[in-house]
matplotlib code that plots the C-alpha trace (Angstrom):
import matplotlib.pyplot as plt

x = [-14.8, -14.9, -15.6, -13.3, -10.9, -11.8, -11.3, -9.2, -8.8, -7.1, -4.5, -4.1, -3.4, -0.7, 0.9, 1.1, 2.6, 5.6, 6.1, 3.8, 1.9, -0.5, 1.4, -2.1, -2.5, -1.6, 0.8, 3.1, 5.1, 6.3, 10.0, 9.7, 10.8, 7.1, 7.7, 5.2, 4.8, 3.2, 1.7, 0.1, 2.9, 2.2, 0.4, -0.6, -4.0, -4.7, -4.5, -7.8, -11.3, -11.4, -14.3, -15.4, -15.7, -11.8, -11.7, -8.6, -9.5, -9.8, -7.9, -4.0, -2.4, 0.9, -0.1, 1.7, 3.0, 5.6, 8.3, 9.3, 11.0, 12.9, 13.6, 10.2, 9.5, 12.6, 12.3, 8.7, 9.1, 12.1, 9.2, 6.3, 9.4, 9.5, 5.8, 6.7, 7.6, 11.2, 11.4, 9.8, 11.7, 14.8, 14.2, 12.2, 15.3, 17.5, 16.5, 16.4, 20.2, 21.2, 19.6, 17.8, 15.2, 12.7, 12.2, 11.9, 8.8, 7.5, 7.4, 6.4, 4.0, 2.8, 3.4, 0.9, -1.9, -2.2, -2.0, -4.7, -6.8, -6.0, -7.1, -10.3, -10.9, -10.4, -12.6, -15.5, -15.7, -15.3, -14.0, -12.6, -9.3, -8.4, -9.9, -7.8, -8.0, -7.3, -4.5, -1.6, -0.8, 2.6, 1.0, -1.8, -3.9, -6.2, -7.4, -9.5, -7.7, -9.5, -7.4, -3.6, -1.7, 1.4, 0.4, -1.0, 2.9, 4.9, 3.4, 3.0, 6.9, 8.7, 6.7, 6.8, 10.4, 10.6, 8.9, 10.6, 14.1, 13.8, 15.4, 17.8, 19.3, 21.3, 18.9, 16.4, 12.4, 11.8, 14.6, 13.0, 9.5, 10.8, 12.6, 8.9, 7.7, 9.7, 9.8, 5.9, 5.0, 7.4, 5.9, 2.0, 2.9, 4.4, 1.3, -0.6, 2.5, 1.5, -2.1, -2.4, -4.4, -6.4, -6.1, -8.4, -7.1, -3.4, -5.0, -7.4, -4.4, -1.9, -4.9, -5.8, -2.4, -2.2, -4.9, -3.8, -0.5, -2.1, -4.9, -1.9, 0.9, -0.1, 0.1, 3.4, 5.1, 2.2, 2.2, 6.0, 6.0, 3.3, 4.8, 8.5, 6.9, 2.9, 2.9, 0.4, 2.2, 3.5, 0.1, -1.6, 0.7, -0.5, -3.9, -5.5, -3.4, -4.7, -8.6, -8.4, -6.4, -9.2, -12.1, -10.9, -13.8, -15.0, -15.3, -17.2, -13.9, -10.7, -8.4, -5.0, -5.9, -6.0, -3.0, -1.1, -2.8, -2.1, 2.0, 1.6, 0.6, 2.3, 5.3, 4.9, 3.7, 6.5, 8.8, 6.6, 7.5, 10.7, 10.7, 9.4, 11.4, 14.6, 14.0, 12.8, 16.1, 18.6, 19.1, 22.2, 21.8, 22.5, 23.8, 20.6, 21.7, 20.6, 23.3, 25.5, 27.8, 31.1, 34.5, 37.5, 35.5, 32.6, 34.5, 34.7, 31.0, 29.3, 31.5, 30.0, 26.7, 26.9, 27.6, 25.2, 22.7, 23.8, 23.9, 20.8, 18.9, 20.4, 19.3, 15.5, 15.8, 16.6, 14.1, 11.1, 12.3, 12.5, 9.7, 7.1, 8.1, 7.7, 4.5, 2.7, 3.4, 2.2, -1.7, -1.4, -0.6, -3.0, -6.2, -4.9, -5.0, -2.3, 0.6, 0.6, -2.7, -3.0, -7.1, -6.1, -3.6, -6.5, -7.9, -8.8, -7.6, -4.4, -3.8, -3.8, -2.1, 1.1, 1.6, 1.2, 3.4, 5.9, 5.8, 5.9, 8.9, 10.3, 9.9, 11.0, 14.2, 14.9, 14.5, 16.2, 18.0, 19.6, 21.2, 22.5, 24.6, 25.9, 26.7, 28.6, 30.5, 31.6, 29.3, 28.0]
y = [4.3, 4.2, 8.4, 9.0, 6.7, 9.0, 12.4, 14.6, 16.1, 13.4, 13.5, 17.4, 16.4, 13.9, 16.5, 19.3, 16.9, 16.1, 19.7, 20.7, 23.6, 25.6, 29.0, 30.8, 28.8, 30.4, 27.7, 29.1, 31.7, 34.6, 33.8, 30.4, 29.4, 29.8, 27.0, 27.4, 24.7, 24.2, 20.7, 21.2, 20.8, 22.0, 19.5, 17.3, 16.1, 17.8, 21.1, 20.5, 20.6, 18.2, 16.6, 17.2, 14.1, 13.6, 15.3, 17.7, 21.6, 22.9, 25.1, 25.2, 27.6, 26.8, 25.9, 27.8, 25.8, 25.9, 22.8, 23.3, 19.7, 19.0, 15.4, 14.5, 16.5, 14.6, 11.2, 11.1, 12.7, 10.2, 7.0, 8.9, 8.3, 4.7, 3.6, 6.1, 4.3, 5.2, 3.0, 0.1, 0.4, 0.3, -1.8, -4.7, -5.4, -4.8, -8.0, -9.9, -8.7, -9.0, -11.0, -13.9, -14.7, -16.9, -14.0, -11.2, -13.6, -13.5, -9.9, -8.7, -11.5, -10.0, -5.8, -6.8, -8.5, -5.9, -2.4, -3.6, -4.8, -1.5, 1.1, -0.9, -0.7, 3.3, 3.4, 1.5, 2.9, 7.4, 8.0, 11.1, 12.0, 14.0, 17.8, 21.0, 22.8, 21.8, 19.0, 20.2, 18.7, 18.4, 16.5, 16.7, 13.5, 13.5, 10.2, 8.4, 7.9, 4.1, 2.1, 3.5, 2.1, 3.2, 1.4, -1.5, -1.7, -1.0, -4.0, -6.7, -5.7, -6.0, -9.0, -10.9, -9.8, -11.7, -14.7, -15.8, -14.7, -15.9, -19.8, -18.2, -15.7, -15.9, -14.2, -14.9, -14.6, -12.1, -9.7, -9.9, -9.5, -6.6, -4.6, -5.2, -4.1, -1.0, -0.1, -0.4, 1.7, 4.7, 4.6, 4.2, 7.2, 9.2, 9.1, 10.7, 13.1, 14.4, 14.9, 11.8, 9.9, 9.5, 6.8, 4.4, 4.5, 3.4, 0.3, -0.6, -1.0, -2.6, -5.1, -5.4, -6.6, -8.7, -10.7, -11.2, -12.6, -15.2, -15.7, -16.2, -18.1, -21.4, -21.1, -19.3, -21.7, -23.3, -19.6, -19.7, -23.2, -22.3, -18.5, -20.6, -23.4, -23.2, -22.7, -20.1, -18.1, -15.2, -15.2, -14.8, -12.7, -10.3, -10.6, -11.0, -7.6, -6.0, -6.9, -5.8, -2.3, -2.0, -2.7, -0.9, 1.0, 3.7, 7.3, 10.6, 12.6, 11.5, 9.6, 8.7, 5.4, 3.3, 4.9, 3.5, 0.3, 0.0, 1.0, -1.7, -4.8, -3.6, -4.1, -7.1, -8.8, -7.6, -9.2, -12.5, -13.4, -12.5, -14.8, -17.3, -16.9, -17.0, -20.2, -21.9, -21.2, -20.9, -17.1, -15.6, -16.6, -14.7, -17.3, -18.3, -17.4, -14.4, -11.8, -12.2, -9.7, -11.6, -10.0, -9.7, -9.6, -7.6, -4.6, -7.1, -7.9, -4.8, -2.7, -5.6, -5.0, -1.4, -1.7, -4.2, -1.6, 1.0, -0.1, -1.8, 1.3, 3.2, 0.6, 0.9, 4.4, 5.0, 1.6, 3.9, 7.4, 5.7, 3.6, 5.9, 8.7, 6.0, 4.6, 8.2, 9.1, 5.8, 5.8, 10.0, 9.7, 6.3, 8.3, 11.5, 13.3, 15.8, 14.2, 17.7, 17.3, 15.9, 15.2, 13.5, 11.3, 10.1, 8.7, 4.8, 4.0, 5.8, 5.6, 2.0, 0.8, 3.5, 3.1, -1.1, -1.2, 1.3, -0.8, -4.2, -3.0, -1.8, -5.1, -7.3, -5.3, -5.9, -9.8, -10.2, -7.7, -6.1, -9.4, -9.9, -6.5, -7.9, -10.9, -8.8, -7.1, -9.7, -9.0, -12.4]
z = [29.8, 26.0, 26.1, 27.9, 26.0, 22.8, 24.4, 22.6, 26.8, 27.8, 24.5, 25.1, 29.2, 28.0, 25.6, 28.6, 31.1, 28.1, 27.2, 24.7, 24.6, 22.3, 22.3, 22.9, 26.4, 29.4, 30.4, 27.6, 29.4, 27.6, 27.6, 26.2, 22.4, 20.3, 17.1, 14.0, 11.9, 9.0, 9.3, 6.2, 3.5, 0.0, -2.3, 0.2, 0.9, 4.0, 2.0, 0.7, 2.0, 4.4, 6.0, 9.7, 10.8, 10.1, 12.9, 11.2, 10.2, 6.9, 7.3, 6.1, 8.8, 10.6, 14.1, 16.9, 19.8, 22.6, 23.3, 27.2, 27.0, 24.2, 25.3, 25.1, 21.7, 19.7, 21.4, 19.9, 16.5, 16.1, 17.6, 15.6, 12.5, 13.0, 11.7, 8.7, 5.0, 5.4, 8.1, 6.6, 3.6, 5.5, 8.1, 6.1, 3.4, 6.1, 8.2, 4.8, 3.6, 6.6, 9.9, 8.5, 5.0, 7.4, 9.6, 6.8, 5.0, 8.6, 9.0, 5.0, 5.8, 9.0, 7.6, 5.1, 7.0, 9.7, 7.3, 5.2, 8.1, 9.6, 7.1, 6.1, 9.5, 9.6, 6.6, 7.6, 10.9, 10.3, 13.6, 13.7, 15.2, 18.5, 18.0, 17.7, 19.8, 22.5, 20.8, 19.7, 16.3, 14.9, 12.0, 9.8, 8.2, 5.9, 6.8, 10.4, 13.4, 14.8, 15.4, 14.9, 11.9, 13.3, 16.7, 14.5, 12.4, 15.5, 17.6, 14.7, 13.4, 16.9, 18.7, 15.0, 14.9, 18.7, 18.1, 14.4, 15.8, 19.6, 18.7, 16.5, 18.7, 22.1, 23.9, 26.1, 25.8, 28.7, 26.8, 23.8, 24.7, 27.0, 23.7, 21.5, 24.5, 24.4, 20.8, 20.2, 23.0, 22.2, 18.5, 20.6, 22.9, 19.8, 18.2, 21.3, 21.8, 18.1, 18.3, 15.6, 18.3, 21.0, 23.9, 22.4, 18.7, 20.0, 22.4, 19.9, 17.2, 19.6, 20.6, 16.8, 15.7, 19.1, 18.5, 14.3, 15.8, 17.7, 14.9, 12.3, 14.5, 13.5, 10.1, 9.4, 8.6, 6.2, 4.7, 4.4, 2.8, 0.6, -0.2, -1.8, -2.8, -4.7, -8.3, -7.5, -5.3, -7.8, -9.6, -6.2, -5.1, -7.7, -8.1, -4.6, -3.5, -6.4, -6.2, -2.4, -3.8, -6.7, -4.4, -1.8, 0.4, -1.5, 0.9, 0.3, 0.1, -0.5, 1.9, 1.4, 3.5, -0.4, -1.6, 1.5, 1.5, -2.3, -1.4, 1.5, -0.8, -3.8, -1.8, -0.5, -3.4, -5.3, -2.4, -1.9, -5.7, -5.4, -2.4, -4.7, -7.4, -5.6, -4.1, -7.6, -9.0, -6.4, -6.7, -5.0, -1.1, 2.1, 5.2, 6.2, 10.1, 12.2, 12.7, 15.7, 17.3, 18.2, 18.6, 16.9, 13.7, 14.6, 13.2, 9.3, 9.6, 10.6, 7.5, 5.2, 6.7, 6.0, 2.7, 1.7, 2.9, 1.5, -1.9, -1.2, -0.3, -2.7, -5.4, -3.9, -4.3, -8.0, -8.8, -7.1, -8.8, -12.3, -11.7, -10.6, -13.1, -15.8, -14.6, -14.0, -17.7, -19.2, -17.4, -18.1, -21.4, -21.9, -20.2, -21.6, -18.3, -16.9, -14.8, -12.9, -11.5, -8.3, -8.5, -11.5, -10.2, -6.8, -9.6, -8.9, -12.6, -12.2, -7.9, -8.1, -10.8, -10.7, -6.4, -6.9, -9.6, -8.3, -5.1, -6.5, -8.2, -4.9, -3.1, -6.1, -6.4, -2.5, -2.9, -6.0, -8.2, -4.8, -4.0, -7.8, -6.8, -3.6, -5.3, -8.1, -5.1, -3.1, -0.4, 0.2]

ax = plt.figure().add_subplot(projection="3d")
ax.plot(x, y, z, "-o")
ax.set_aspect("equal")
plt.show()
């Protein structure tokens, strides 16, 4: 069962019955719409040699391929979007600007645990993602494919989302358990509808984060005591995340899995202390109550909401450009290296500490100089 679980048939099956076609197979007619796409964007990893076992060619050519359902095509780029960085960097300072601080520690809490679970996992165990042909891949990894991060993400975000938010809210269990439902299975068939995954990648994610949910349950709110209240906390926050980046497991060619893990925990630690440091001195506060749809002033509060995100993700924004920029030149310039290089910048001494503290940056601004602004504005 396990085979045939792994075969890159049974993704390339699933992609024919949605739509997608290799424009060589004979199932592509010759009146329908060829698309080439090069899945291989300049500079990034996957333009390099790249080791077999990945399971992703070496080679950089666009992949031809035929769409004969658009429905399906957009509905999973736009799923395959939502375990992507722009969504967590939207959608995690989102829910604590706006729905509710308990539940935003829950899920950074949760975000954190399951990524770096997930990519050591990847790295230990080499399996290689679904083969092209006969997959059609809209994307290109240069990275393992057991289990799915994106599967991993989607399921811990939505069913931690569920269970912090399910006494707070007007809803009842079987509705929210049925939209987790939902959302993580769109982003776990997204991931087959791009050739990212195969079968058995996607379950053994969703079944990864399921049983780290139940593992961690108990002790949220020990964590989330601990997180506001321990001395320790920002010092913790710091160096743990860091010692896991540094020693990180090492791979015969590069992956991008450490960079990611590093942008994961970098993040979060920057947003646990500014968790911590907002509650030690009583930092500008957001109505510690989930967000609640209500008429007449629905119209008010969601223009409020709007604008608080806005400037919010605008200030994240400019915090990572200036940030990075900054932090490349000063570990260039300190190990007299080029910033242009890219092998340069894999580097363990210069990877780590620029996407950590870029990161940390990110996070810290979300939990604490963002709400200063809103404060400033009149938006609390």
């Amino acid at each position: 069962m396990a085979q045939v679980l792994r075969s890159s048939q049974l993704v390339a099956r699933f992609q024919r019955c949605c739509g997608l076609f290799p424009a060589a197979e004979e199932g592509a007619g010759d009146g329908d719409h060829v698309l080439a796409r090069d899945t291989c964007p300049r500079g990034s990893p996957a333009r390099q040699r790249l080791p077999e076992a990945n399971g992703v060619k070496s080679s950089p050519q666009p992949q031809k391929y035929v769409v004969k359902n658009y429905f399906y095509y957009y509905l999973f780029k736009f799923s395959s979007a939502l375990g992507e960085e722009i969504f967590y960097i939207t959608f995690l300072p989102f829910t604590y600007w706006n729905i509710n601080h308990d539940v935003s520690r829950r899920l950074v809490m949760m975000w954190c645990i399951v990524m770096y679970i997930g990519q050591v996992i990847k790295d230990i165990l080499k399996w290689p993602r679904p083969h092209s042909p006969p997959v059609v891949k809209l994307e290109m990894r240069a990275e393992y494919g057991m289990p799915s991060t994106h599967a991993m993400a989607a399921t811990s975000i939505s069913f931690t989302y569920c269970i912090a938010t399910i006494n707070q809210n007007k809803y009842s269990l079987v509705l929210g358990l049925m939209a987790a439902f939902v959302f993580s299975t769109l982003v776990c068939l997204s991931r087959l509808y791009t050739g990212m995954h195969t079968v058995l990648d996607v379950i053994g994610g969703t079944l990864i984060s399921a049983a780290l949910i139940v593992l961690t349950y108990p002790a949220w709110d020990i964590i989330d005591h601990l997180m506001l209240t321990s001395p320790f906390c920002p010092i913790l926050s710091i160096v743990v995340p860091l010692l896991l980046c540094y020693n990180y497991p090492k791979l015969e060619d590069y992956s991008p899995t450490r960079a990611d893990t590093t942008t994961v925990l970098g993040a979060g630690a920057g947003a646990t202390t500014g968790f911590w440091l907002n509650n030690l001195y009583e930092a500008p506060n957001y109505p510690n109550e989930s967000l609640h749809l209500s008429l007449p002033p629905i119209t008010e509060m969601m223009m409020v909401v709007l604008a608080k995100f806005l400037v919010g993700i605008f200030i994240l924004l400019v915090t990572r450009y200036f940030i990075k920029g900054l932090a490349l030149r000063v570990l260039c310039s300190k190990y007299q290296v080029s910033l242009n290089d890219l092998k340069v910048r894999r580097r363990l001494e210069i990877e780590v500490p620029y996407k950590f503290i870029t990161y940390f940056s990110v996070g810290f601004s979300a939990t604490v100089l963002v709400p200063l602004v809103h404060e400033l504005l009149g938006l609390i």
